[in-house]
N, C-alpha and C positions, 0 to 999 in steps of 0.2 A: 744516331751516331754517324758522322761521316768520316768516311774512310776514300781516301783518293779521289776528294771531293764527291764523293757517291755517299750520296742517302744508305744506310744499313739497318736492317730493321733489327733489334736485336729484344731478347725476351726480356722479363722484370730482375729475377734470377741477376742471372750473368749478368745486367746491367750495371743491378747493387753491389754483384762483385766487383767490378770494375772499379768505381766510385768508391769501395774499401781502399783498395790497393791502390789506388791514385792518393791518398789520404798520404799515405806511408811510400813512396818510390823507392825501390833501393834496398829498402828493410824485410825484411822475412816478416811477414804475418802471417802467424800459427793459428792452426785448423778451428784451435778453440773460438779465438777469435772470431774466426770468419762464418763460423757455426752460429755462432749468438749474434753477431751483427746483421746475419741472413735472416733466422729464423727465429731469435729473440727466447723466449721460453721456450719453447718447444724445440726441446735438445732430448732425445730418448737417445742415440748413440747409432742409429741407421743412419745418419744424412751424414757420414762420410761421405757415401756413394753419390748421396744429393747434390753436396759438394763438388766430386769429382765432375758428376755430368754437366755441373753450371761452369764450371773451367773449362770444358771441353765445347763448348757453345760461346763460350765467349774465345776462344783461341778460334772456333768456327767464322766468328763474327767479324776479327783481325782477318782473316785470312794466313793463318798457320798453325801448323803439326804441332802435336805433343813433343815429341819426338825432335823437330826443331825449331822451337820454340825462340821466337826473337823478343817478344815482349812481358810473356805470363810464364814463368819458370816456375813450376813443382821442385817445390825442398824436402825431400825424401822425409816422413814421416815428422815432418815439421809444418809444413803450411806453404806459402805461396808467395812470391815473389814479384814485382813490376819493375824490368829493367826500363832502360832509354831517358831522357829528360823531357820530365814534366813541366811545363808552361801554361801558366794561369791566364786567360785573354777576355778581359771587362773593357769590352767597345760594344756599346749601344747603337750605335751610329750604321754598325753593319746588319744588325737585325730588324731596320728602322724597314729595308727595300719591301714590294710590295710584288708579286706576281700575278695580281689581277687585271686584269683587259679591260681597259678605261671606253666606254661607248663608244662608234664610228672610229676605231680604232681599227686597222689592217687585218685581214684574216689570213690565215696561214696561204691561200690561193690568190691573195693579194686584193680580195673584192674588200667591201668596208662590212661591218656589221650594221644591223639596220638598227636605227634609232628608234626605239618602239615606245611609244607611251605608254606604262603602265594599267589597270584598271585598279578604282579603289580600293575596291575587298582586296586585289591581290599584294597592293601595297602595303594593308593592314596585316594579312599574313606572313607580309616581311616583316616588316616590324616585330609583330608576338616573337616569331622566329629568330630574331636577333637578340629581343630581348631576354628569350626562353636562352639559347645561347651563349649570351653573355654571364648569364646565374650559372650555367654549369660549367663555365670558364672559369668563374668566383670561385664556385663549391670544390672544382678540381685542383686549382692553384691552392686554395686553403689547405684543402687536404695533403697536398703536395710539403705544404711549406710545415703540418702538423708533424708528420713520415718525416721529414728532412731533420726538424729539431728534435723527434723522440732519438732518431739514430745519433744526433751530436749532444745529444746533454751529456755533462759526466758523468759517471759512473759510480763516483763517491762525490758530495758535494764536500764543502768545507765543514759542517755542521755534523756531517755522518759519521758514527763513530764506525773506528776500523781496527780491528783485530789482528794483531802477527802471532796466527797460531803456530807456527814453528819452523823451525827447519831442518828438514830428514839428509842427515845422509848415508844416499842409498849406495854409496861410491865401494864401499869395504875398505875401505882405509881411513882409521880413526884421527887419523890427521885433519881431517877434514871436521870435528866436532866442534871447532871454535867459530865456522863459519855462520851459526845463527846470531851469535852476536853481532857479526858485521853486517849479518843482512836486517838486523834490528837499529844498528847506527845508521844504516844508507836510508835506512824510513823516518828515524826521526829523525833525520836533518831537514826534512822536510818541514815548511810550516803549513802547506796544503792541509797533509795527512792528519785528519782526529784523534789521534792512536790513541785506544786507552792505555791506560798504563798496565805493566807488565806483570805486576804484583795483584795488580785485583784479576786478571787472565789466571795466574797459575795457582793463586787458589782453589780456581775451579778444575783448571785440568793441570796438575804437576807435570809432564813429562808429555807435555805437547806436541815434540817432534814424533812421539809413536806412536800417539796417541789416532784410536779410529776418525775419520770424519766426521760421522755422526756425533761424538763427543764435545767436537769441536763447534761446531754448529750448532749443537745445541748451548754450548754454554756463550756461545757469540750471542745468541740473540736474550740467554737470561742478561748479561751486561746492555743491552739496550741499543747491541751495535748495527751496522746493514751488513758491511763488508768482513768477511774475512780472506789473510793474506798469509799463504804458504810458500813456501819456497822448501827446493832438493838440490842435490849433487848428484850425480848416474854417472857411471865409467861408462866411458863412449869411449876403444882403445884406438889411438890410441891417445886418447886424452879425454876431457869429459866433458856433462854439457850440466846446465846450471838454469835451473827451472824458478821462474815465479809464476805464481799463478791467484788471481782471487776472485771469490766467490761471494753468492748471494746466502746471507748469512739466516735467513728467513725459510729458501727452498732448494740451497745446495745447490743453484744454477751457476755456472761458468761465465763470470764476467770478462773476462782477458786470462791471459796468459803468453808468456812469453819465455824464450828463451836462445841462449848462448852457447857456445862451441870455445872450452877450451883447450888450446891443442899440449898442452903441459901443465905440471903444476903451478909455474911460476905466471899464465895465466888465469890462471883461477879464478883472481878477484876480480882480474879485469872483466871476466866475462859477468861476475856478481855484478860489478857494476852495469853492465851493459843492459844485462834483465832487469835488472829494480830500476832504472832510470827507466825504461820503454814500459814496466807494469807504473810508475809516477804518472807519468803523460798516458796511459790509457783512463788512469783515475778520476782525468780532469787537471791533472796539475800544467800551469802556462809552462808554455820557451822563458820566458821572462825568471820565472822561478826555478827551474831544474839550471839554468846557465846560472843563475845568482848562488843556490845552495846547490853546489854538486862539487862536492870532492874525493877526488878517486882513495876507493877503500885503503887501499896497502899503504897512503898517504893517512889517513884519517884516521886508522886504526896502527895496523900494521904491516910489514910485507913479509912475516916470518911465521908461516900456519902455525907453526911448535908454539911460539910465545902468544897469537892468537887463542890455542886452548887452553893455557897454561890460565893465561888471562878470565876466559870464560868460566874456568873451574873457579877461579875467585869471585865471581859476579855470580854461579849459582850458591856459592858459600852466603855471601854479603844476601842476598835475596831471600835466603831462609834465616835469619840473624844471624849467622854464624861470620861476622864480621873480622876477628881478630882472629880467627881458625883461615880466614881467605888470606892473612900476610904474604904466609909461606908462597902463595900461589903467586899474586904480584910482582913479587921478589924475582921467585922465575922467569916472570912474563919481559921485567925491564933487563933480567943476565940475558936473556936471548935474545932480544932487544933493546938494547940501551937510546933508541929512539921513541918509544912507545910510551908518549906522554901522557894518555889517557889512564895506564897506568901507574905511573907515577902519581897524579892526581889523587888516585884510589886510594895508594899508600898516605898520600898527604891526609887522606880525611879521616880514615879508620887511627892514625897517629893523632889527631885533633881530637878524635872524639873521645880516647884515651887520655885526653891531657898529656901529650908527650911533646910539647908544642917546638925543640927543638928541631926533632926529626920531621916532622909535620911540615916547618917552616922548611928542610934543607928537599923534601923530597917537592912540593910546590913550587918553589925556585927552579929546579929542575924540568918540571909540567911546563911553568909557565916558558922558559927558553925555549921548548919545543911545541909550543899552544900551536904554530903555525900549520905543524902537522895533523890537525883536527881539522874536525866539522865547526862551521859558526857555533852551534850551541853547545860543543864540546869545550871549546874557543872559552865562551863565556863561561861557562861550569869553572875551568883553568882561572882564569881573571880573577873571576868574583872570590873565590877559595885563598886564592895568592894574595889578592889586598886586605882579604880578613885576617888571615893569620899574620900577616903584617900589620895589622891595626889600620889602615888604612879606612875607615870608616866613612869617608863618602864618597870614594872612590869603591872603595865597596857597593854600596846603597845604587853609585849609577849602573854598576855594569847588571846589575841583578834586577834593574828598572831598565835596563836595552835589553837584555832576557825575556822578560816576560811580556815587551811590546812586540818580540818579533815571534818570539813561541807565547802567545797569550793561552794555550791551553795546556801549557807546559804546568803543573806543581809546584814544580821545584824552586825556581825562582820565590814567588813566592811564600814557601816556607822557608828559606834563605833570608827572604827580607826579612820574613815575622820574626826571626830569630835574632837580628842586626838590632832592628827596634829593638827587643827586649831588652838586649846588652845595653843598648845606651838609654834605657830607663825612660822607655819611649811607647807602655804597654797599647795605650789607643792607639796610635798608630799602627802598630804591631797587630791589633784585632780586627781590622776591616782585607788587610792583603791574607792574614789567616782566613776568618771565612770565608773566601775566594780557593783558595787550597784545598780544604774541604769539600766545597762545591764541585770542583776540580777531580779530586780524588776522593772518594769519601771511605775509601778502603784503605787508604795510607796508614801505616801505624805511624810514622814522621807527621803526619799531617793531622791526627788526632791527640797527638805529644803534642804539637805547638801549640794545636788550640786549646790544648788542658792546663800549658804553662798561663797562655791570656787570660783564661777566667781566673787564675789561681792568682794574679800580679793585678787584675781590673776587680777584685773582690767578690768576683761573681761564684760561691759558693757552689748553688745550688747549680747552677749548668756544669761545674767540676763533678760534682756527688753525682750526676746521671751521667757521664761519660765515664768515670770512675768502675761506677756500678751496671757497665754494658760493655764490659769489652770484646762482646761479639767472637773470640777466640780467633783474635787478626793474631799474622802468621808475622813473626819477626818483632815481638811487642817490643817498643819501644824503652830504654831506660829513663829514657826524660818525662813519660809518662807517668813511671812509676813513683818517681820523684814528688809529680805535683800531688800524685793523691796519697801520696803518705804526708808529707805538708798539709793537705787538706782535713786528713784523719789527727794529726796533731793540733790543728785551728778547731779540729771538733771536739776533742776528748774523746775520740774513740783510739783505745786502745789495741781493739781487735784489728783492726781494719789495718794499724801500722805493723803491727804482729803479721798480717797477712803480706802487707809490702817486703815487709825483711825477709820473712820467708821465699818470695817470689827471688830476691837477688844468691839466697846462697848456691854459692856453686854458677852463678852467673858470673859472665864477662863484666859485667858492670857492678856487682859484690862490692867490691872497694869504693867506688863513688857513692853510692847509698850507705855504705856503712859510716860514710865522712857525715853524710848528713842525718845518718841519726846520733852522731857524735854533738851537731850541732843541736841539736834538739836540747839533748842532756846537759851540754853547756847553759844554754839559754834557760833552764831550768831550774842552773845551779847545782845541778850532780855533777860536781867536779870529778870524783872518781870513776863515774861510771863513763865520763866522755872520754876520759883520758883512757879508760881500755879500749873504746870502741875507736879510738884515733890510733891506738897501739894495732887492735885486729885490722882496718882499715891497710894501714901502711905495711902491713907483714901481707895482706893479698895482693896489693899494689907490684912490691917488690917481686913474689912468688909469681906473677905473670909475666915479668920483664919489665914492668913501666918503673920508672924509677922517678921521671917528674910527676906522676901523678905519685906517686909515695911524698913527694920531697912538697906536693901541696898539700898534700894529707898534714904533712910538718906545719908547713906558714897556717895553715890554718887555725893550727893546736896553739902555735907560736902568738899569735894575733891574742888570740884570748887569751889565752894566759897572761898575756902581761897587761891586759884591759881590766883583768879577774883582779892582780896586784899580784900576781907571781912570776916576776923578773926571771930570774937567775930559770926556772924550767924552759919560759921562753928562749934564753941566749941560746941555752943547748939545741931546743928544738929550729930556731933559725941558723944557726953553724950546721946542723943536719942537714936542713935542705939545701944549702949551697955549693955541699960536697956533692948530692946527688942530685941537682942541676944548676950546674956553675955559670949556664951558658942562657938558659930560660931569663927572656927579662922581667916577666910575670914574677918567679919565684922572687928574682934580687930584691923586687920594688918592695913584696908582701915580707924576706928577712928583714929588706934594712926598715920597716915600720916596727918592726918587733926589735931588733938591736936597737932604734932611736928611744923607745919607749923603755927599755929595761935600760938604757944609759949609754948603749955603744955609740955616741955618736959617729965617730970617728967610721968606723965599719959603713955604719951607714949611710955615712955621705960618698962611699967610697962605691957602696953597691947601685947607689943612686945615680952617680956618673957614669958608670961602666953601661948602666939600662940604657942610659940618655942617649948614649953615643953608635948601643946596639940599633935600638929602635927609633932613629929619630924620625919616622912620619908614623907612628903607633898614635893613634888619637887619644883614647885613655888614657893611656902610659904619660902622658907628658904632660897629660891637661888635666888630669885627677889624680891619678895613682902617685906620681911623683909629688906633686904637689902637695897630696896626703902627707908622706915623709917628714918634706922640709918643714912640713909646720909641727909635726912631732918632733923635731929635734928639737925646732924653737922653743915649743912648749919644754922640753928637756934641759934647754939653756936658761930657762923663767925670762925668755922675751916674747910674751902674748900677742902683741902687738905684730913682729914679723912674722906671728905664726897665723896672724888672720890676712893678711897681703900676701902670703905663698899658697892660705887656699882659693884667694878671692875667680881665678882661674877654672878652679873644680866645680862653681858653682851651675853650671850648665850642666853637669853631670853626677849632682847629687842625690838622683834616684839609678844611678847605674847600678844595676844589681848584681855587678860581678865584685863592687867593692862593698857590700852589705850595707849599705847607711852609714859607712864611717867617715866620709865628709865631714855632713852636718852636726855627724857628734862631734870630733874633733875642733872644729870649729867653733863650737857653745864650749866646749872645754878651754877657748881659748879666750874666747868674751870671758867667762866665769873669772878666770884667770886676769883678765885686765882690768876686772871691779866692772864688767856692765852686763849686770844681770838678767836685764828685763830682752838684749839680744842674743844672750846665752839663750835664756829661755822658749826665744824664735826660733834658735834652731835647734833644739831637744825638742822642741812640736813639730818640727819638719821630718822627723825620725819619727816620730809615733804615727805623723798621717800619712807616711809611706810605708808599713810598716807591710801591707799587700804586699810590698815587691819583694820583699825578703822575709818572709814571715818566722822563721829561726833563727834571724839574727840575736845576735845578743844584746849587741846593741839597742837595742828595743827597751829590756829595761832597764841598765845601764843611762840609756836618755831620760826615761822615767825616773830612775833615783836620783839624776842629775837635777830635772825639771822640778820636785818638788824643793831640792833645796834651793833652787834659785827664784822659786813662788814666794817660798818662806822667804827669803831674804829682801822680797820685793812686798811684802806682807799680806799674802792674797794664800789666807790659811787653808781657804775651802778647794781651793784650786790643789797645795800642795798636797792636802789631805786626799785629792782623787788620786792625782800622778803617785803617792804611795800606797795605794789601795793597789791597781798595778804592780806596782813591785811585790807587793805580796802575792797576789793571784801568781803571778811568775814564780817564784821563789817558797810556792809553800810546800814542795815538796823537797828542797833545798839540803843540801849534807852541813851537817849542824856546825861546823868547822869552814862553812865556804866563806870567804874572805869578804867580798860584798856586804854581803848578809850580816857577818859578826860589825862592821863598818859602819851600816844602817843602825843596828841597834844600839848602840854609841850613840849615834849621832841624835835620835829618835828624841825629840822634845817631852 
């Protein structure tokens, strides 16, 4: 080291101290730190002192005091500090000079040095000696350059999984309880950070913030992770300080830690920011990256603690399923904050996943206005949510394809797509981004619901029956799960097994959506009476919870078949029900006015058809199938076949969408059938039968079936129609001896 151009010898110690604190200028670097970056493992809790004497040898080394300290500052029970400006200087050119005395070269007495010819041997012993030398010049630079990289690797790589076991506050003011969720947002904004996800964490420890360390560590390394990452809040009066810290998840060693001073409440966050940025950048994460994803907390979340916990209490609600029990809490979080779009979002989805697609739509609108107040992948969460519930389907698809390139270990995105795919009748595509998800999370109950809907829509039975029959007792089970294997228990004739599903929904949040579909069941069946109760029980729990568009699809749905069944007049009523109780929904308008055009209301329904069009004009479905459904019901309504096969010709891209059950394709061969051309009628009632995986309780199913044999028959291919009603019976043999269909067939029955 030199110092006032003087050579200074200084020890190993002090030196590394040094070269720490030159790392960081300016910044406080905490004791942990400089613990582990001295002495690596070997951390028992005596090298304080170690510490202390290696700072006091190097202020020896500067030449000055503790006491007045110009360059190395002690930060009271913090760590250590390097004032002055640091200057980096790569000139080669100055270390090039040579201090050695060239032969016959001047003596200090001014005589010359004598020119002496060597002797062999002594020559040769230069030589070895130089050579000898120069290998331990090698060995030492090597070993230099090994020392230099073991201290700069990072400390997490990209690959390493990292753990947010919680965040304590030790402050005593419960104000401060919402603050683990923001130091959970400032992490994953990051796309350095591996972070597992949160839900397969508290499985193992629920209440991590109180939870002992050793609980913590131990259940970090059953997850497969290195790091784990804590964080606290301490009064320090009179303001407080705001600790991160993370650890070796293997042997409880102290990899960094860091921490902030704030001197009020209304710094608080800032100072959150300040730790989790400096624990980022100890992890390994670049400049390049924390300046690209860094958006200050009270911006990205919020700047209002009260609606910060209000917030958190809904996101431990949503995390234990208690999803529509979390409203109330959200609610609060945007009255105390009416900037707090991440909230808002929350609202939007818990509303969607309810079918209340009104509300959903008005509180996403909202998200999205204030996306700017987030993090990038908060940002995008906002986006992607707002274009789907807007129909927006591939502006959907890209932003949830810029998601998961820039968080590629993110979930979520990808069960977001697998689920876009599915709606647009898209299931292969939809089963390669779900295995990924999986892979991703494999604790997800979302992410074992998408993948149980893919097997159940790609026919894969048997990979449904084993995910079905292993639900491992994942915390938050999924409704969409339950779904696919009671679908699957109905595809098998097991009875017990859908007895067990129904069981599983009552007295559940989701109760009223699985009662609609085993209403479908019974429909498809042909038990007219027993669907029509279970669409009655359905719509009375719908209501009894506050959702009234899911009651009012509970209706289009009864409404749709029944007038497909041949019973008009119960549809009109049931489509006038749903439009009183969602007047606004353009889903409902499109699904009344198919049942008004069918049972003969044109009029109504070309009325509900324009009001959709004009609600939702970039809704991708809506415009390009759902409506289009309509217009060619009405035609068929008017007996013009012909403009009823030109108003679906449009929907043909989305003839497997399984939010419309296969009523396209039927509609369509209804409308062939109808213009005298049989043999393309009966192309598309086979297009319904070979899609029948995607909706597998449609009714439409044998509905196409009874259709497809009389249009065999009329094409005179007996053996053909004789299968297509063999089907219709297997459907239909347990049938109420008065169902409409049924008495229709055997009339017709050659």
């Amino acid at each position: 080291m030199l110092r006032d151009e003087k050579r200074i010898k200084i020890e190993e110690l002090p030196f590394q101290l040094l070269l720490v604190l030159l790392e960081s200028p300016g910044e406080v670097v905490s004791k942990e730190t400089l613990l582990n970056r001295l002495w690596g493992d070997r951390i028992f809790g005596e090298l304080d002192n170690g510490l202390h004497v290696a700072a006091a040898k190097l202020r020896e080394a500067l030449g000055e005091k503790a006491g007045a300290a110009q360059h190395i500052e002690t930060i009271r029970r913090r760590g250590y500090r390097l004032n002055g400006r640091v200057e980096c200087i790569f000139n080669s050119a100055s270390m090039a000079t040579s201090d050695a005395v060239a032969p016959g070269s001047a003596t200090p007495d001014g005589s010359e040095f004598p020119n002496l010819q060597e002797p062999e041997s002594l020559s040769r012993r230069y030589i070895w000696a130089a050579t000898l030398s120069l290998f331990i010049l090698f060995v030492v630079a090597a070993g230099a350059l090994s020392f230099y990289q073991h201290r700069r690797r990072p400390l997490a790589g990209t690959l390493d999984g990292v753990v947010l076991g919680g965040f304590a506050n030790d402050s005593g003011d419960d104000s401060y309880n919402g603050l683990g969720h923001a130091f959970r947002v400032k992490l994953e904004e990051s796309p350095y950070l591996n972070l597992i996800p949160e839900q397969n964490f508290l499985r193992l420890v629920p209440e991590p913030a109180s939870a002992p360390l050793r609980q913590l560590l131990k259940s970090c390394t059953s997850l497969g992770s290195k790091v784990l990452i804590t964080g606290a809040i301490m009064a320090r009066p009179p303001g407080y300080e705001v600790t991160t810290t993370a650890r070796s998840c293997t042997n409880g060693n102290l990899l960094t830690s860091h921490s902030a001073k704030a001197e009020s409440r209304e710094t608080v966050l800032a100072a959150l920011d300040q730790a989790t940025n400096q624990l980022r950048k100890s992890l390994g994460e670049s400049g390049a990256s924390l300046q690209r994803f860094n958006v200050p907390l009270a911006q990205a979340t919020t700047s209002s603690l009260a609606a910060l916990r209000a917030f958190t209490l809904g996101e431990e609600k949503r995390d234990n399923g208690q999803e529509f029990e979390a409203i109330q809490d959200y609610k609060l979080a945007v009255d105390l904050d009416p900037q707090f779009a991440l909230a808002y979002a929350r609202l939007g989805t818990i509303y969607s996943n309810a079918a209340e697609l009104t509300q959903s739509a008005d509180y996403f609108k909202k998200a999205f206005e204030l996306r700017e107040h987030t993090t990038d992948r908060e940002r995008l969460y906002i986006a992607a949510h707002y274009y789907s519930i807007s129909g927006q389907s591939q502006r959907t698809i890209e932003a949830y394809e810029l998601w998961r390139s820039l968080y590629p270990r993110d979930s979520s995105p990808y069960n977001n797509l697998a689920i876009e795919y599915l709606d647009l009748g898209e299931p292969e595509k939809a089963a390669s981004v779900a295995h990924t998800a999986v892979q991703l999370d494999q604790a997800s109950s979302l992410s074992q619901a998408v993948l149980a809907r893919v097997y159940l829509e790609t026919g894969q039975q048997a990979q449904l029956h084993t995910l079905c029959s292993n639900p491992q007792g994942r915390k938050g089970d999924s409704a969409m799960l339950h779904a696919s294997c009671f679908l699957l228990a109905f595809l098998q004739n097991d009875d017990v097994a859908m007895q067990e599903e129904i069981q599983w929904s009552r007295g559940n949040a989701a109760e009223s959506e699985l009662l609609d579909d085993v209403a479908w069941v019974s429909m498809y069946q042909g038990k007219l009476k027993a669907g029509r109760k279970l669409f009655t029980q359905a719509r009375r729990v719908a209501l009894a919870q506050g959702f009234s568009e899911l009651a009012a699809t509970v209706d289009v749905d009864e409404a749709t078949l029944e007038v497909d069944f041949g019973y008009p007049r119960e549809a009109h009523t049931l489509a006038l029900d749903a439009l009183r109780l969602a007047p606004n929904n353009v889903n409902i308008q499109a699904s009344a006015a198919l049942a008004l055009s069918r049972s003969g209301d044109t009029a109504l329904a070309e009325s509900e058809v324009a009001k959709a069009a004009v609600q939702a004009p970039l809704d991708t479905i809506l415009n390009d199938a759902a409506l289009p459904s309509v217009q060619a019901a009405i035609q068929l309504q008017k007996h013009d076949p012909q403009a009823a096969i030109q108003a679906l010709e449009p929907a043909r891209p989305y003839d497997e969408c399984s939010a419309l059950g296969l009523a396209p394709a039927y509609y369509r061969g209804l409308a062939y059938q109808d213009a005298g051309h049989p043999d393309k009628a009966a192309t598309e009632f086979r297009r319904v039968l070979e899609h029948r995986a995607l909706v597998p309780d449609s009714p439409y199913i044998p509905l196409a079936a009874l259709q497809l044999g009389r249009a065999l028959r009329q094409l005179g291919d007996s053996a053909g129609a004789a299968k297509a009603e063999r089907q219709v019976e297997q459907a239909w043999q347990h049938a109420d001896p008065d169902f409409l269909p049924l008495r229709q067939r055997q009339r017709d029955r050659p």
